[in-house]
C-alpha positions in Angstrom: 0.0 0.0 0.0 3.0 2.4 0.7 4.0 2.6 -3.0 0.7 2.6 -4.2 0.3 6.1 -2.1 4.0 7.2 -3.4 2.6 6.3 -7.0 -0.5 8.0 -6.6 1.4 11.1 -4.9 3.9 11.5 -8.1 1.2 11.0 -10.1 -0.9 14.1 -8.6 2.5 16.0 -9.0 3.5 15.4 -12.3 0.1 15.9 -13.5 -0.4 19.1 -11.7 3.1 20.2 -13.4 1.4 19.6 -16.7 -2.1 21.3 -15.8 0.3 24.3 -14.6 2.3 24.6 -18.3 -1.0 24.4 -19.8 -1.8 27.8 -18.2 -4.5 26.5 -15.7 -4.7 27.7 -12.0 -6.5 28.6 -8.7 -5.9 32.5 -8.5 -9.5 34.4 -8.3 -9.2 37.5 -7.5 -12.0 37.9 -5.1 -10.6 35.4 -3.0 -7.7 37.2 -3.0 -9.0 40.0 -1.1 -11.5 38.7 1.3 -12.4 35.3 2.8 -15.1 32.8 1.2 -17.2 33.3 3.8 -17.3 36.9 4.8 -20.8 38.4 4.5 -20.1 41.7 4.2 -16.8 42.3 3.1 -17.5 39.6 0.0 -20.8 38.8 -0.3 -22.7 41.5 0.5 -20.9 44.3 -1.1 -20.9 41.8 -4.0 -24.8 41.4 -4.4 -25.0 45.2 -3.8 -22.5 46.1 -6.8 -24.6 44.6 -9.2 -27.7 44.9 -7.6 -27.4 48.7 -7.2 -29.1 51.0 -10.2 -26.0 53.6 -9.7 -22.9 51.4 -9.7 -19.9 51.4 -11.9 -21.6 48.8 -14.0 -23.6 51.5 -16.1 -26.2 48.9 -16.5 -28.6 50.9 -14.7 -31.7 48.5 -13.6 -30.5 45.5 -15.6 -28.9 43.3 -12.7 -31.9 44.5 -10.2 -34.9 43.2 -12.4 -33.3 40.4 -13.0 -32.6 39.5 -9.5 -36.3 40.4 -8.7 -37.3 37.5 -11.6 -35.0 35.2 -10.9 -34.3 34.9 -7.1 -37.8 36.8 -6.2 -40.0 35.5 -8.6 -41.9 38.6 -9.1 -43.1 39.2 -12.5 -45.1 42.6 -11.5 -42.7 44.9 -9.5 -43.3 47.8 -11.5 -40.4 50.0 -13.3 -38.9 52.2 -10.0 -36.6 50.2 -8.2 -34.8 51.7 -5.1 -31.9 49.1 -3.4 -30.2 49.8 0.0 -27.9 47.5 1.6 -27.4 47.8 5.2 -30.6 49.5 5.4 -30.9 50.2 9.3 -34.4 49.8 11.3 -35.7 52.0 14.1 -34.3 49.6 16.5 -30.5 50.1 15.3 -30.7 46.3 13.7 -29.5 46.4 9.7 -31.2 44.4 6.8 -28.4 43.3 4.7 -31.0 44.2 1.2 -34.0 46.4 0.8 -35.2 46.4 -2.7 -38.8 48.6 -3.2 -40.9 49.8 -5.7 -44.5 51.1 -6.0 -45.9 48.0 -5.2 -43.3 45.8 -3.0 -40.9 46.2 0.0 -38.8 43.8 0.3 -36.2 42.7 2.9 -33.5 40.3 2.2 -31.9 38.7 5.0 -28.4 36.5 4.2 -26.6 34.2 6.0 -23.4 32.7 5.4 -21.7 31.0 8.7 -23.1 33.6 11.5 -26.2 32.0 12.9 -29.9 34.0 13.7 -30.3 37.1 15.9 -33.6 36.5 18.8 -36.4 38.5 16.7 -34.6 39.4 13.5 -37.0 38.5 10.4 -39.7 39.2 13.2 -38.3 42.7 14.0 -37.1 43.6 9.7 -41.0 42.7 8.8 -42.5 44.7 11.4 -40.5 48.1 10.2 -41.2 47.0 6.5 -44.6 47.2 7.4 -44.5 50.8 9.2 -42.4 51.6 6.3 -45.3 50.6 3.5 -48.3 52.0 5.9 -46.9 55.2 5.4 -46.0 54.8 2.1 -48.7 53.4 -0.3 -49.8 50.3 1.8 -47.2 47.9 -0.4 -47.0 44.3 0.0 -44.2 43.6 2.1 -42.0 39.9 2.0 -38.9 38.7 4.2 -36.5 36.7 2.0 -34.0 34.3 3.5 -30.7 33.4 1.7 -28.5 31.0 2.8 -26.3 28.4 1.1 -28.9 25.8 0.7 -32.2 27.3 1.5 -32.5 25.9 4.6 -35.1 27.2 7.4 -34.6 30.4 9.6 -34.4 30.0 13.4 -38.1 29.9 15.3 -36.8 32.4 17.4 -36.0 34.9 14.8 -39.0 34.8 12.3 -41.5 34.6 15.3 -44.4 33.5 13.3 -43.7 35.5 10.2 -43.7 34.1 6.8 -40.9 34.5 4.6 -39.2 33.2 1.5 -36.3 30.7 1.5 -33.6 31.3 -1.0 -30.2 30.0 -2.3 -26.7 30.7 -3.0 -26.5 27.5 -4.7 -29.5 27.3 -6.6 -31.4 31.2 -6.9 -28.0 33.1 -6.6 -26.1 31.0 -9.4 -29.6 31.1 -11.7 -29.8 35.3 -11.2 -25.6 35.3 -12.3 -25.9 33.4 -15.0 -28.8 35.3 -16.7 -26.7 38.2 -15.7 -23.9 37.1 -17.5 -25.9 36.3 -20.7 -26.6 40.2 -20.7 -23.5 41.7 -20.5 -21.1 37.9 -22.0 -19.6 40.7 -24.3 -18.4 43.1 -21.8 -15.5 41.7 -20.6 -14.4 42.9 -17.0 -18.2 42.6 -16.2 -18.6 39.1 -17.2 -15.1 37.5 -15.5 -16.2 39.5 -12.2 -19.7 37.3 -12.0 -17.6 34.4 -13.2 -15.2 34.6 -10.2 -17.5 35.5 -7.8 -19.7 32.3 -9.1 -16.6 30.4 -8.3 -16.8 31.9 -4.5 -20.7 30.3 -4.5 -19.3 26.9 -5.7 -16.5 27.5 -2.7 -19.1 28.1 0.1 -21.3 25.7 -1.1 -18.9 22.8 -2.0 -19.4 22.6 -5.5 -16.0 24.3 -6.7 -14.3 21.9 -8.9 -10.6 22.8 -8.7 -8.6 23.1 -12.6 -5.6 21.9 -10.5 -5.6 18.8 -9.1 -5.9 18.5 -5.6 -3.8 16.8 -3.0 -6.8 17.2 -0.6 -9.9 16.4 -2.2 -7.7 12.8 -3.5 -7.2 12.5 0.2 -10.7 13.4 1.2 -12.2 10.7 -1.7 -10.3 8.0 -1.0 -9.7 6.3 2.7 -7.5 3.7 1.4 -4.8 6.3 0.8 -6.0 8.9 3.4 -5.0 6.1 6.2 -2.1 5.0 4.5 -0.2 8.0 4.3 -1.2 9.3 8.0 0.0 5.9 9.2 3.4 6.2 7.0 4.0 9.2 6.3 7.2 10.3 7.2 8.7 7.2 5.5 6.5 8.2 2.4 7.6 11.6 2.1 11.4 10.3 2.8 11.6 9.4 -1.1 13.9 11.4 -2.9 10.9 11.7 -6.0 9.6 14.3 -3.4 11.4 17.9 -2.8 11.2 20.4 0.1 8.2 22.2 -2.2 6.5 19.1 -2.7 7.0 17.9 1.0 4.9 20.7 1.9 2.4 20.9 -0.5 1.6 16.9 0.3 1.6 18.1 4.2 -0.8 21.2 3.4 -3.2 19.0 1.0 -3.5 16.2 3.9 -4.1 18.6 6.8 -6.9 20.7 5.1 -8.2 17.4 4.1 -8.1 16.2 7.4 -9.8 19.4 8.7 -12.5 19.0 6.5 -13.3 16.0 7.1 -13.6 16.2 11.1 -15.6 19.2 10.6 -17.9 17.8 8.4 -18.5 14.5 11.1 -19.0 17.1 13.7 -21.2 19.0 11.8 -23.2 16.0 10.6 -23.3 15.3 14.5 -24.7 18.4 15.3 -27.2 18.8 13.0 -29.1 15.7 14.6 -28.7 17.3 18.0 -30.5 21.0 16.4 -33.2 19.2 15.0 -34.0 18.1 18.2 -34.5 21.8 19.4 -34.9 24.3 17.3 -33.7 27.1 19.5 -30.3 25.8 19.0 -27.5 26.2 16.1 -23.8 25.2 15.8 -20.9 27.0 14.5 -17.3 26.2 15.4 -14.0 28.5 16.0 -10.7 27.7 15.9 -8.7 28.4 19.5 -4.8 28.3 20.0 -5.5 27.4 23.9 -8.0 24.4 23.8 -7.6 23.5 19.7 -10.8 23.0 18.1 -13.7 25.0 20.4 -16.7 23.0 18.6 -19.8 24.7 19.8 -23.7 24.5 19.5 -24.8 28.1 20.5 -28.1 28.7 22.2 -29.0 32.6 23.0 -29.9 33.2 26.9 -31.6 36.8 26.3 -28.4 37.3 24.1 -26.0 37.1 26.9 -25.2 33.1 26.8 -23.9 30.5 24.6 -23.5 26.4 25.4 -19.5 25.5 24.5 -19.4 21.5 23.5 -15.4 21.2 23.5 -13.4 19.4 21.9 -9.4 18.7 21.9 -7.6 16.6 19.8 -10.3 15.2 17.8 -11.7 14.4 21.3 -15.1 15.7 22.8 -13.9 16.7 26.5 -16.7 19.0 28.3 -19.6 21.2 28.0 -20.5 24.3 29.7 -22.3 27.5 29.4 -19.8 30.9 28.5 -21.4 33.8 29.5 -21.1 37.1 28.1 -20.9 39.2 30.8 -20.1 42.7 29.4 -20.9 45.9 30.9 -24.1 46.1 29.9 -25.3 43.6 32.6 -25.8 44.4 36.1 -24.0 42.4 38.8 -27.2 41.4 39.9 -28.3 39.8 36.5 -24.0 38.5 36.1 -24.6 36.7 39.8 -28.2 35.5 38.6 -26.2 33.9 35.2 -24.1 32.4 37.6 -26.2 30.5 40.3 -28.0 29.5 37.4 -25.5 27.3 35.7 -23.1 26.5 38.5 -21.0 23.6 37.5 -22.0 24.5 33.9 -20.5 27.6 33.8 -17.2 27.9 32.3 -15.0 29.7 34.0 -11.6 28.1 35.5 -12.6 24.9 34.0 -14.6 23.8 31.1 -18.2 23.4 32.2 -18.8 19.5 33.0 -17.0 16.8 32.1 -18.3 13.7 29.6 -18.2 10.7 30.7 -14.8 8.9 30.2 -17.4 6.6 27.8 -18.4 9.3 25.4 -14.5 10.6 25.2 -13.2 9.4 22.1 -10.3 9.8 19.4 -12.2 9.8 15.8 -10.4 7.4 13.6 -10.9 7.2 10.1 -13.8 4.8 10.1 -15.7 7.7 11.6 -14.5 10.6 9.3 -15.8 8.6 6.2 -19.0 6.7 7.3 -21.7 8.7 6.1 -24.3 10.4 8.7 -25.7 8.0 11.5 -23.8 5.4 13.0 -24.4 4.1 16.7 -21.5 6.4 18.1 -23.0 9.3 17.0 -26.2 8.4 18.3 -25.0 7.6 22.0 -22.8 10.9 21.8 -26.3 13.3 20.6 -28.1 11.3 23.1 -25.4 12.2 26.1 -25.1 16.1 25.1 -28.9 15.7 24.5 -29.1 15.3 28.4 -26.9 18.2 29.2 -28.8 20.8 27.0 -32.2 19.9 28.8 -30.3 19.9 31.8 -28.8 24.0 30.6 -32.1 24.6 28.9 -33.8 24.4 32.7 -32.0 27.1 34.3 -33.6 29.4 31.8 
C-alpha cells in the first residue's frame, strides 16, 4: 500500500506540473482579497455592486430586475426600483438588502456561517410594514438566503412568513442570466464568473482546474489512512522535494480538517433538530484547539460550548457574556443558574470517560448515523435539557 500512495502522490505532481504549463490555476481574485465566507466584506458588497441601479456597471436597472425575476420571482414589480444595503431599522438592527418599488418592499436577509439574531426577520418585517403604511400600503416579504435554502431559526421569524432562498440554486440562476446580458463586456462578465466560483466554494461545488492533494485525500480512505499511518517514511523518497514535502503536508491537513468538521457538523445537526432554539458554529482556538460549539441565546447574553481537543469531545458548559451592559445582579443571577455548567476556571462539566473518544478514520468517512453518533447526541442531549432548565 505504501507505494501505491508514493505512485498516486507523483502522479498528482507530475500531472499538476502539466495542468500548470498548460496555463491552468487557482488565483481568483476575489478570494484574494477577502475570505469565502465573509458576508459583508464579499458577499454583500458583492450582491450590492450589481444589484445597485448607480454602480460602476452602467447597466442601470439590468442586474436589479433580473434579480427580482430570478431569485424573487416577481413578475409585477413595477419600473422604480430603489436598493439599499445595510438598510438600518428603528431599532438600530440592519437588513443586509431592501429592494422597493411602487408595489413591494422587500427585505433580504443573508446568512453565510453567522447564525440568527432573537427576533430578527420578526423585527425587519415589522419596520417593513411601518415603512409601507406610510408609504402606499405595499405588499411587504422577508427573504431568507442562505447556502442551501434551509429554514430560519423559530426564534427569529416569530411567526412571520418569509421566503427561502439560495446561494446554490437562486443566486447562481440570477448570475448566470446576468452574464448572458453583458457575455460581451468583458471585465463585467469575469467579475460574475469569479465571484460564481466563490458560490461553488461556500457551497462545495467548486471543482478545482488543479488537481488536488486534498480532495484525493478526502475521496479515497484507502490512501488517506495510509499515508497518516506512514508518512514520514512516504515523504522520505527522494521523487519528493522540500516544495512538494509541503504541498503533500498542506493537502493532507486541510483534508483532514474538512473531514472532522464535516462528522462534527453532521453530529450536530441531529442534535439541532431536536430543538430548534439551537444552532452550531465552530472557532478555531490556539488554547484548547478546536472549540466546537452548539450556541443557544440566553436573552443574548449566553452560549453552550461542547469542546473538543484533539479530535476528542472533553466538556460542555455555558460561557457567559458578561459585558458591561449587565448588572452584577443579573451576572450573579447567570451564575447561580449554571453553576458547575459555567465555564469559568474549567470547562463546564465533564463527559463521561465513555463518550470521550479519538475519531479514527472509520468515523471521518461513514456517512451520517452510526451508533456512536447516536449515544454521543443522546449524552449532550441530556446536558442541553439539563442548561435549557435554568432558563
Amino acid at each position: 500500500m505504501k507505494k501505491d500512495v508514493i505512485s498516486k502522490l507523483k502522479n498528482i505532481l507530475i500531472k499538476q506540473d502539466k495542468q500548470k504549463k498548460r496555463g491552468l490555476n487557482n488565483y481568483n481574485i476575489l478570494t484574494a482579497v477577502r475570505n469565502i465566507n465573509a458576508e459583508v466584506g464579499m458577499h454583500s458588497n458583492f450582491i450590492y455592486s450589481l444589484l445597485n441601479p448607480n454602480g460602476d456597471h452602467y447597466q442601470n436597472t439590468l442586474f436589479a430586475k433580473i434579480f427580482i425575476e430570478k431569485v424573487l420571482k416577481l413578475s409585477d414589480f413595477g419600473e422604480k426600483i430603489n436598493v439599499k444595503a445595510e438598510e438600518q431599522t428603528k431599532n438600530r438592527r440592519r437588513i443586509d438588502f431592501t429592494i422597493k418599488g411602487d408595489r413591494y418592499f422587500i427585505g433580504i436577509e443573508m446568512k453565510i456561517d453567522a447564525s440568527d439574531l432573537d427576533n430578527q426577520i420578526y423585527d425587519y418585517h415589522h419596520d417593513l410594514l411601518n415603512q409601507a403604511a406610510a408609504d402606499k400600503n405595499q405588499e411587504v416579504f422577508i427573504y431568507y438566503l442562505t447556502k442551501d435554502g434551509k429554514d430560519a431559526s423559530k426564534s427569529s421569524c416569530e411567526g412571520v412568513e418569509y421566503k427561502r432562498i439560495s446561494f446554490e440554486t437562486d443566486i447562481l440562476d440570477w448570475l448566470n442570466a446576468c452574464q448572458i446580458e453583458v457575455g460581451n463586456i468583458t471585465n463585467l462578465n469575469y467579475a460574475i464568473e469569479s465571484y460564481k466560483d466563490v458560490i461553488k466554494m461556500i457551497t462545495n461545488k467548486y471543482k478545482t482546474p488543479i488537481d488536488s492533494f486534498t480532495s484525493y485525500f478526502m475521496q479515497d480512505k484507502d490512501f488517506f489512512t495510509t499515508f497518516k499511518n506512514n508518512r514520514q517514511e512516504i515523504l522520505k523518497d527522494s521523487f519528493f522535494s522540500e516544495e512538494n514535502i509541503e504541498k503533500i503536508n498542506k493537502g493532507f491537513e486541510t483534508a483532514k480538517r474538512s473531514l472532522i468538521d464535516n462528522f462534527f457538523k453532521s453530529l450536530f445537526e441531529e442534535v439541532i433538530n431536536e430543538n430548534q432554539e439551537l444552532y452550531y458554529f465552530r472557532f478555531d482556538s490556539d488554547i484548547v484547539g478546536y472549540a466546537y460549539i452548539i450556541r443557544f441565546i440566553l436573552q443574548d447574553k449566553s452560549q453552550i460550548r461542547l469542546y473538543v481537543k484533539n479530535n476528542t469531545i472533553t466538556s460542555i458548559g455555558v460561557h457567559p457574556w458578561l459585558d458591561n451592559k449587565l448588572s452584577d445582579d443579573e451576572k450573579n443571577s447567570i451564575k447561580s443558574k449554571f453553576k458547575d455548567y459555567l465555564i469559568g476556571k474549567k470547562k463546564g462539566v465533564a463527559l463521561e470517560e465513555k463518550f470521550k473518544f479519538e475519531i479514527d478514520d472509520e468515523l471521518l468517512f461513514k456517512n451520517k448515523k452510526i451508533n456512536l453518533t447516536q449515544t454521543i447526541r443522546k449524552e449532550i442531549s441530556i446536558h442541553i435539557k439539563n442548561i435549557m432548565k435554568f432558563t
